[in-house]
N, C-alpha and C positions, 0 to 999 in steps of 0.2 A: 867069420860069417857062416863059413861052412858047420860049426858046432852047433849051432842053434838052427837049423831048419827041421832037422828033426820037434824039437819044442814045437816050433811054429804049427807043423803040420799036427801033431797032438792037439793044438787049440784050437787051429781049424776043424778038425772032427769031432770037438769037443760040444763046440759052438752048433755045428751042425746037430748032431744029437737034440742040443736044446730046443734049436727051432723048429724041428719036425714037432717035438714033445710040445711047443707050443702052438703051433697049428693045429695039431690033433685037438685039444682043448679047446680052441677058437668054434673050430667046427661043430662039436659037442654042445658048447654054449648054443650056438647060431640054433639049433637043432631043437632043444630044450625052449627057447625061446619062440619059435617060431610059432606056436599055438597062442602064445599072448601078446606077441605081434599083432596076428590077424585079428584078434580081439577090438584089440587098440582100433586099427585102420578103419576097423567096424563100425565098432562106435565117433570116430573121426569123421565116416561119412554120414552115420545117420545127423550127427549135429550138422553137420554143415549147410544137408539137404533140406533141412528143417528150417535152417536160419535162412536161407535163401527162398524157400516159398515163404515164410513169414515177410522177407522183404518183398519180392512180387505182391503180394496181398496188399502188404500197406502202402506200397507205390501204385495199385490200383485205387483204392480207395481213397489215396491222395487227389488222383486225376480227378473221379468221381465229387471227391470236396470241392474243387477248384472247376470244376464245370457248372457245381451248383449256386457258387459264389458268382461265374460270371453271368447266370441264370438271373441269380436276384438283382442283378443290377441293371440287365436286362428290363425287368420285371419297374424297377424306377424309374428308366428312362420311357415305359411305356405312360405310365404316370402323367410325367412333363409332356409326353406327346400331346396327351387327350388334354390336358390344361394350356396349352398354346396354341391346340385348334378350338379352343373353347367348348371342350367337352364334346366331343367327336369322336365317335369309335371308324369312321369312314376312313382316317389315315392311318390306321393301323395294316391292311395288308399289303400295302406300300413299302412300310417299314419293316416288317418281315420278312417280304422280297430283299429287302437289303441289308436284314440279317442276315438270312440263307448267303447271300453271298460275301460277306465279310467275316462271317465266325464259322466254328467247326459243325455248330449245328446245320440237321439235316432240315428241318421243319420245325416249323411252331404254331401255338393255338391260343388262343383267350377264349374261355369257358367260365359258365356260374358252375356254383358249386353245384347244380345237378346236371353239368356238364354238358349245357348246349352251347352250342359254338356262337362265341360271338364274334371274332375274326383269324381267317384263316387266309393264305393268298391261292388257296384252292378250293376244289367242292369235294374231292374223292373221298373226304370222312362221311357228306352229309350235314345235317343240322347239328348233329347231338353224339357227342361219343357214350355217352354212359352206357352203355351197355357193354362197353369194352373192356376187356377184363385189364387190360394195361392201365388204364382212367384210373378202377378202382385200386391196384396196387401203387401209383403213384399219390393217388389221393390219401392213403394209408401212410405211405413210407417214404416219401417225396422221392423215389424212386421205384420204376416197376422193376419186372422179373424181366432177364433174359428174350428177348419175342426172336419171331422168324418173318419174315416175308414172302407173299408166296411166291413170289416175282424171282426166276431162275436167278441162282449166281445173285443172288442178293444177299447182304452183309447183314448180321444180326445187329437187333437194336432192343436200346429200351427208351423210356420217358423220363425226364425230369420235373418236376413240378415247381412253382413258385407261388406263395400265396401274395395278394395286393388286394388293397384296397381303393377303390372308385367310388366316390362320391360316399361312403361310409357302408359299402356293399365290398363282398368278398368276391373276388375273382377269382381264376387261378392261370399260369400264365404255365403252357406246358412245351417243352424242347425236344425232342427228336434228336439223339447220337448215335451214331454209329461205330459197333462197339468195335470195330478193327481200331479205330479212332484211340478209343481208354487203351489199346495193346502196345502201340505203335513204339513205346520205349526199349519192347522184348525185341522188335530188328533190327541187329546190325543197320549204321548208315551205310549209302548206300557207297562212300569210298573207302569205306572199309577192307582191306585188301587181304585181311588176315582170312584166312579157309574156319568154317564153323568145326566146333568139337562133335563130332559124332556121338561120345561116350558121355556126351550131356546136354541135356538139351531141358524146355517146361511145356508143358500142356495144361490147357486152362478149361475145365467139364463145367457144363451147369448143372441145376438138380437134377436133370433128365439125362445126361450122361451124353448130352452132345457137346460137339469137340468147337471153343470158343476162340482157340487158337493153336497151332503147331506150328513148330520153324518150318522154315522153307524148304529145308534140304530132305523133310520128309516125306516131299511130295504135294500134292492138290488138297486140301483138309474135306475131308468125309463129313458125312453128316452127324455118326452117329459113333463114338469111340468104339462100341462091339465091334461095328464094320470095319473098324480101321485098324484096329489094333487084336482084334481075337480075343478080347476081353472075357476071362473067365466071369460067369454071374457071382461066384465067389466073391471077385475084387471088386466087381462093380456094389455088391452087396456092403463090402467094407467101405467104400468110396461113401457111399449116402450112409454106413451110420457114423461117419467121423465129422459129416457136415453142420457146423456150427457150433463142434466143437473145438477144444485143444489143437496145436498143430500134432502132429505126430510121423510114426515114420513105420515103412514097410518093407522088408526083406526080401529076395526071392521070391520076386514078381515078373511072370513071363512074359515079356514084349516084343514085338517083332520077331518070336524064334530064340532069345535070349532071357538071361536072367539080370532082374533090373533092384537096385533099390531106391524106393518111390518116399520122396519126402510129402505130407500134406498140408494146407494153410487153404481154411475155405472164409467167406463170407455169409451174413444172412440177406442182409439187404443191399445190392442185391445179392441173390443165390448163386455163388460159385464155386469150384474148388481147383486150387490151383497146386499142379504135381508135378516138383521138380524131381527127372530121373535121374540116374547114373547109373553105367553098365559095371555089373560086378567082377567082369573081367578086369576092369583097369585096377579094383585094390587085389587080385591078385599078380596083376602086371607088377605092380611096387613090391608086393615081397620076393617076387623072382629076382627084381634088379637088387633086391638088400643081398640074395643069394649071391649073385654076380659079380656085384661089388667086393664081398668077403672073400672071395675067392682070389680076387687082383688084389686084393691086402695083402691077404696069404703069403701070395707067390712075392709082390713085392718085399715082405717082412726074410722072407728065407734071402732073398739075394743081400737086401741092408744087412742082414748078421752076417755074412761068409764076406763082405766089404771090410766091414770094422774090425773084425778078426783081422783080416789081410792088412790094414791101419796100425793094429798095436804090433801084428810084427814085424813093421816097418818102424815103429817105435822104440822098441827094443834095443836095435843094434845104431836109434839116432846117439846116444852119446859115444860113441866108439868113434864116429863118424864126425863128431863136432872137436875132440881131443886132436885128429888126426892135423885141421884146419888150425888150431891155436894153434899148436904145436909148429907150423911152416910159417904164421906171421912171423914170431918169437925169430924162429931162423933167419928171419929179413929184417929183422930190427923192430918191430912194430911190436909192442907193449900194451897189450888190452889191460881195461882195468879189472876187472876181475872174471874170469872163468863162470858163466852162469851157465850151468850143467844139470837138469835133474837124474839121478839117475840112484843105482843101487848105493849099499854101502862101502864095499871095496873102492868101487870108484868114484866116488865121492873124497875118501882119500888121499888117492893122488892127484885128485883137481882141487884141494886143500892145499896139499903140498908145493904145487905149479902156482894159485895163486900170492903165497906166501915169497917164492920166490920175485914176480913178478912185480910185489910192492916194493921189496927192495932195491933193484936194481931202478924202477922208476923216481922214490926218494934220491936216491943219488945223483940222477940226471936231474932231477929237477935242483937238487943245492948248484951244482955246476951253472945250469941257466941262470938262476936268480944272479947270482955273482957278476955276469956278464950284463943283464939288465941292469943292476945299480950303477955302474959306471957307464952304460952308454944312456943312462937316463940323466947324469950329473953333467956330461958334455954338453946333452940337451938345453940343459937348464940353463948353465953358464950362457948358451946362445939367444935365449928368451930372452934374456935380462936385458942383451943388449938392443935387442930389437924392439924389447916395450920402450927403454929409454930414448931411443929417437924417433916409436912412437906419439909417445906423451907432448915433444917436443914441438911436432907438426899440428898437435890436438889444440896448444893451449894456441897458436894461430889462427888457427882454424875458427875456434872460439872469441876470439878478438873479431874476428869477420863476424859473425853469426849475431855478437850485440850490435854493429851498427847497425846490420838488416834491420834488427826488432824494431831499432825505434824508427826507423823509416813507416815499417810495417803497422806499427801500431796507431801512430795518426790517420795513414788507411781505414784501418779498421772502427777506431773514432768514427770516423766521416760516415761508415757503415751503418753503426747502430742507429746512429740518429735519423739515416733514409730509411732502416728498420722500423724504426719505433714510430716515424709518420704511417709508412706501410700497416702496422697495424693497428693505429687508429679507424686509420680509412676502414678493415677489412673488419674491424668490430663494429665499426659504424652501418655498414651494408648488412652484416649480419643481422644487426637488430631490426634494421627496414623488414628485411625480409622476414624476419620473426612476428613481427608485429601486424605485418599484410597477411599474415597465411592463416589469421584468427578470421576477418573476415573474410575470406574467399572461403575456405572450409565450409565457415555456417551459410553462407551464400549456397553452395554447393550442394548441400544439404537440404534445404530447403524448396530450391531447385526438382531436388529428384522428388522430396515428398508433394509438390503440385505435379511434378507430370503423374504420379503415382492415382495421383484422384483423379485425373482427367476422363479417363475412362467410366465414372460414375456418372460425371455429366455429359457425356459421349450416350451412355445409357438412358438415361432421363428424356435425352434429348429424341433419342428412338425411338422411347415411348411414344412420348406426344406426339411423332409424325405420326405414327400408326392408326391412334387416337382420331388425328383429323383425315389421314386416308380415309379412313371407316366413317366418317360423317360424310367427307364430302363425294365418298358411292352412291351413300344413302341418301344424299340431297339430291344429287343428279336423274339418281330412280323417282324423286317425290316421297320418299318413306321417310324421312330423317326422325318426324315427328313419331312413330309407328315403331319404328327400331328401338329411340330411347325408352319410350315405353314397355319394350316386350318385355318380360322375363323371364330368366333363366331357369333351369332347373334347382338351383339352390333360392330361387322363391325374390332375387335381385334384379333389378331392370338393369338393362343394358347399358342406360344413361346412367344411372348410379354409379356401375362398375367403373364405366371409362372416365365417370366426374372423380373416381376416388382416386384413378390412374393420373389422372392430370394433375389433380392439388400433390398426389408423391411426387412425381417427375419436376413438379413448379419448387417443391421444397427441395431438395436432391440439387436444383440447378442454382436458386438462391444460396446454399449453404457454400456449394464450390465458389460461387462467384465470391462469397463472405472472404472465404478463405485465400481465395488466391490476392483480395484485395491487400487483405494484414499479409501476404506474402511479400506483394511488391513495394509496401510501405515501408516491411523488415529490410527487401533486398540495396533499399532505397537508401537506408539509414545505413548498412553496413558501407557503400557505394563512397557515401561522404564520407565513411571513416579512412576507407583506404584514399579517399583524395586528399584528406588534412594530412595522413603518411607523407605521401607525396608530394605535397606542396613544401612541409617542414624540411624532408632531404634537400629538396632544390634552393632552398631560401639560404638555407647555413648545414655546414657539418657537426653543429653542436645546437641541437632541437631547441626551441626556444617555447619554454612553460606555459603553459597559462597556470597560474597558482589560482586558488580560490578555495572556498572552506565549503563543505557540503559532510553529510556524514557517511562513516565509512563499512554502512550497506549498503551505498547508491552502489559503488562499481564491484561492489561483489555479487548483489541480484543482475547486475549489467554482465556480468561475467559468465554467472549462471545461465540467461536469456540465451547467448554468444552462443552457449554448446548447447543448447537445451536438442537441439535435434540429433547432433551425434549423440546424445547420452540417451534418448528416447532410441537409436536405432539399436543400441547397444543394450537395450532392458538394463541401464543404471538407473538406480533410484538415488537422487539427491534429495538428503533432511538440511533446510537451514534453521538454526536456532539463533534469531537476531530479538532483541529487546525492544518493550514497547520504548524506552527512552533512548534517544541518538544518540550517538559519541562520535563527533563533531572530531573532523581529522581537515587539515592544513596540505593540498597538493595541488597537483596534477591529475586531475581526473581520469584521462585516457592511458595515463601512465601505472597507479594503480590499477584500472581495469586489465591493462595487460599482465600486473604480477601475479591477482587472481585469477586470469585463463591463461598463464601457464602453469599454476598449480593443479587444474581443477586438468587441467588435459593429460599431465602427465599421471594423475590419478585413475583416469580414463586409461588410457593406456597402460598400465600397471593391471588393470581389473582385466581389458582385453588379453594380458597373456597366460589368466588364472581361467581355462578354460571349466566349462559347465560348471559354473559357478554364478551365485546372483549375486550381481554388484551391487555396491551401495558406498555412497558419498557422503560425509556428514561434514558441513562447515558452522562454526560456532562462532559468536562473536559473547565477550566478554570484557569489563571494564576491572583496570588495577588499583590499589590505594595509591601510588608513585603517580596518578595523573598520565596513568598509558593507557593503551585499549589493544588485546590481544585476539587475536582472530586463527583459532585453529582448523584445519582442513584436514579429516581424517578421509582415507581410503582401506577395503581389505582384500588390496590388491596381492600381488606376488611377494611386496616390499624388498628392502635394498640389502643386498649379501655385506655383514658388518665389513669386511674386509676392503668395500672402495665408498663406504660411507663419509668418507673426511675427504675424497677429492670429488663429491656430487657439483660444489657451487664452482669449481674451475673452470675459467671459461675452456670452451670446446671438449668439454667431457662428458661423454656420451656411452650409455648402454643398450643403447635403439637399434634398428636398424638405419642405413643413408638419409632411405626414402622418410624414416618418421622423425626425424630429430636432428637439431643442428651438433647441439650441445650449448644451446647461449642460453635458451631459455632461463635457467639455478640460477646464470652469473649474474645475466639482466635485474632478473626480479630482485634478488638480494640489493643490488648498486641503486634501485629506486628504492628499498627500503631504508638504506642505510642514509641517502641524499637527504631523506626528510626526517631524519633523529631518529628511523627507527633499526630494529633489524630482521633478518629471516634466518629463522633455524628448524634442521631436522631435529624434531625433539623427540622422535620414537620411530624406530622400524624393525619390525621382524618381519624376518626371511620365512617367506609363505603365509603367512599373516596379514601385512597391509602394515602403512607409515600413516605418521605424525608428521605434518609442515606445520612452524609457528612463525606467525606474522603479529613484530609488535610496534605501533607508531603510538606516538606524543599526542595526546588529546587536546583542544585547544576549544575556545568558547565559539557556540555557535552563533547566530543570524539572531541580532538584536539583544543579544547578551551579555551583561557590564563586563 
């Protein structure tokens, strides 16, 4: 150990050498760089200042939008006003009293176009704005310029303008804001706990160079940016010629005693200019910490090298150190398998030599074991044999027991299947009830919601007409009734016309609902008795008792169609039927058919609901065969069925619904009516994301008065 510290310590100073030599270089770099650094940061901040008065700007101008959107809408419910007091401008300063208190505006006006006031809920304008130079700039640009108020401690504003029309005359309907109002996104809320950045902040000039907003941490905002700021006429100079153009950016701009650089983003309409700053001390704050930084590199890099050095010469003397340890197992009996050493070539070696010995001597012990394993493995076995033989012996007993159990057990189990196999009669038999009830209660249901849905029309109708006869019987009470019908309006109509043309709509409006709600409760009527013939057949027998009879077999697939027509109306499905002018006369059950076409037409219905923004569409076809059959395809281009459980769809209780939509009986049902009366039902087409083919095919037979 003692021979190599010398080495060691030459490496160590070796090492050292290097890392000063590469520090020094680090430094050199850092130094050489430093001018295209500041460069960079430069230009990093003019971009950035730029992009953020460009976002200020267009988040004002957003506000601005969205004031004048809710301006015009304003501007339409002034509209409905004068047409529900019958042309009355008298409720209008009412209703801008209770603007003023509901929205952000400060004030509002209706003016003609040469801008005499036709309602205000004050007098302080006068009759007549025109003359105002705000009028004319709003009447220009549906927005004025910047104004002041001369009212101390008053908040700048401008106008909005809305044009409307009255009676086929031009209005114009004008709003008052208050422009702290368009700012209010630039302050902090107010739980904001975070402290403001000093070394950034926006200021927003009008064309006049007064100060439209400043944060708060700047103090009370001045009138006039010179005053506040010490503004050279220079920069004020550059300020108005960059106004309505390009955004751009300013350097080495002195503010409050400091040097700033000023990003710009102005408006025309209105006139602003919005200067987002930053103090130039902070990007040279960032290259002093790049300095700082390099520097704790540095020093870190010199300690990492004089470590790793102190590492390999602790590596050096590891294999001396690992020989010394094989070498004391070996003298305890313990036999590694092989010696894994890396180290020079001399000793490499003799950990060759050591491991050669080591395989030999472990060969040998290992022939001695085996020898001793085969014979205590033979004893073993001689002891097995005897133990499986009297085994075996208690097995085949055992087994003798185990046959009488079964057949005890198996007539048990008999006895089972057969209380099984009624159990699920019964449990097929409820299923169907309840499959067959949930067609009409659904369209019940539905039909249901589309009359309460109208009610409200003739709730309307019905309002009129009071209002209608209020308005006569005032006018009959005063003695004028006859006077009033007569008068007329400004549109050149009598009163009695108006309210005669109000009553024949509301008389029409109330007959229609009535119309409709009647075929409502006729429908609700008819499905009512369906679900009672349900219920009367479970109660009679558990095995439904027919009515056969011959009719053709459109009747209960237009019956079927009717049954869903209002979910498939909520749902924007459109069903094509293609049925022939001549019959094909089919032999059943009427209500029993009608059930195998509305569980194909529903589950098509639902296939379509789960192909979202998609237009549905339903196609059912009827066609006759030469064989004397009649085939009845039902196309949907719904989701359609993944091939992979297309051959267990007719199993009863097989289901890819959800609980709530589906038994799974529906397939099994409809098929067992089809096959009952000669015919059958087959999936005859589906792709997956596409839509399915159902084919329905029964035995034609002669119709009503036919040989």
């Amino acid at each position: 150990m003692k021979a190599i510290n010398p080495l060691g310590k030459k490496l160590l100073l070796i090492s050292g050498i290097v890392l000063l030599l590469f520090i020094g270089q680090n430094g050199t770099l850092v130094l050489v760089t430093s001018s295209t650094l500041s460069g960079y940061l430069t230009e990093q901040i003019s971009r950035e200042l730029t992009q953020k008065a460009v976002e200020v700007n267009q988040r004002l101008l957003d506000v601005v939008a969205r004031k004048k959107n809710l301006l015009a809408l304003l501007a339409a419910d002034v509209n409905l006003t004068i047409a529900v007091k019958r042309h009355r401008f008298e409720a209008l300063p009412s209703l801008f009293a209770n603007w003023r208190q509901d929205t952000e505006f400060q004030d509002f006006l209706l003016v003609t176009q040469e801008g005499d006031i036709i309602a205000h809920p004050g007098d302080e304008l006068g009759s007549s704005v025109a003359e105002q130079d705000w009028f004319a700039e709003a009447r220009r640009d549906g927005i004025s310029r910047i104004h002041y108020d001369p009212a101390p401690e008053a908040p700048p504003f401008c106008w909005l303008l809305a044009p409307l029309d009255i009676w086929e005359v031009r209005y114009y309907l004008l709003a008052k804001v208050n422009w702290r109002e368009l700012t209010a996104f630039l302050d902090p809320p107010p739980a904001d706990v975070m402290p403001p950045n000093l070394n950034r902040y926006t200021l927003i000039l009008d064309d006049r160079q007064n100060i439209l907003y400043q944060p708060a941490f700047l103090g009370q905002p001045a009138t006039n940016a010179v005053a506040a700021f010490s503004l050279g006429a220079d920069f004020l100079g550059r300020v108005r010629g960059l106004q309505g153009k390009e955004p751009a950016t300013l350097h080495d701009v002195k503010l409050l005693g400091e040097e700033h650089c000023v990003g710009f983003a102005s408006s025309r309409f209105p006139s602003w200019t919005v200067l987002c700053l930053r103090k130039e001390s902070e990007a040279h704050a960032i290259i002093a910490k790049i300095y700082r930084h390099n520097t704790t590199i540095s020093l870190l890099l010199l300690a990492f090298g004089f470590t790793v050095m102190f590492i390999l010469l602790r590596k050096l003397t590891a294999p001396f150190r690992q020989l010394i340890q094989v070498t004391n197992q070996i003298s305890a009996g313990k036999y590694p398998d092989q010696i894994q050493i890396r180290a020079d070539a001399e000793i490499m070696q003799i950990i060759a030599a050591l491991n050669h010995m080591i395989s030999e001597v472990r060969a040998q012990k290992e022939q001695v074991n085996k020898l001793y394993d085969q014979e205590k493995q033979a004893a073993t076995e001689l002891a097995a044999s005897n133990a499986m033989l009297a085994k075996q012996s208690a097995a085949l007993q055992a087994k003798n027991a185990q046959v009488e159990q079964a057949f005890a057990e198996l007539s048990a189990v008999q006895e089972d299947l057969l209380a099984a196999e009624r159990l699920a009669v019964v449990g097929e038999t409820s299923g169907r009830v309840a499959h067959e009830v949930l067609n009409p209660i659904t369209a019940i249901m539905f039909r249901v919601e589309k009359d309460i849905s109208r009610w409200s029309d003739l709730q309307d109708a019905l309002t009129a007409m009071a209002e209608v006869v209020a308005d006569w019987r005032e006018q009959f009470e005063q003695g004028s009734l006859a006077d009033y019908l007569s008068t007329s309006n400004e549109q050149g109509a009598t009163y009695g016309a108006e309210d005669f043309a109000l009553l024949q709509k509301s008389h029409e409006q109330a007959k229609a609902a009535a119309e409709q709600r009647q075929q409502n409760l006729q429908f609700v009527f008819t499905q009512i008795q369906r679900v009672i013939k349900i219920i009367n057949a479970l109660r009679e027998s558990a095995i439904t008792a027919r009515t056969i009879a011959t009719f053709p077999v459109s009747q209960p697939l237009r019956e079927a169609v009717d049954l869903l027509d209002d979910s498939l109306r909520k749902r924007k499905i459109t069903v094509n039927t293609a049925i022939p002018a001549q019959p094909h006369y089919v032999k059943a059950d009427l209500s029993e058919l009608t059930q195998l076409f509305t569980n194909l037409l529903r589950n098509a219905m639902q296939s379509i609901d789960k192909k979202r923004d998609h237009t549905g569409l339903i196609s059912a076809g009827i066609k006759a065969t030469d064989d004397g059959r009649v085939e009845i395809r039902i196309t949907d281009n719904g989701v359609g069925i993944p091939r992979e459980i297309q051959a267990g769809i007719f199993d009863q209780n097989f289901t890819t619904k959800e609980k709530q939509e589906g038994s799974g009986l529906g397939l099994a049902i409809s098929r067992r009516f089809a096959r009952e009366y000669g015919g059958e039902l087959l999936l005859e087409k589906s792709v997956e994301g596409s839509g399915s083919t159902f084919l329905v095919i029964l035995p034609v037979c002669a119709g009503p008065g036919e040989g």
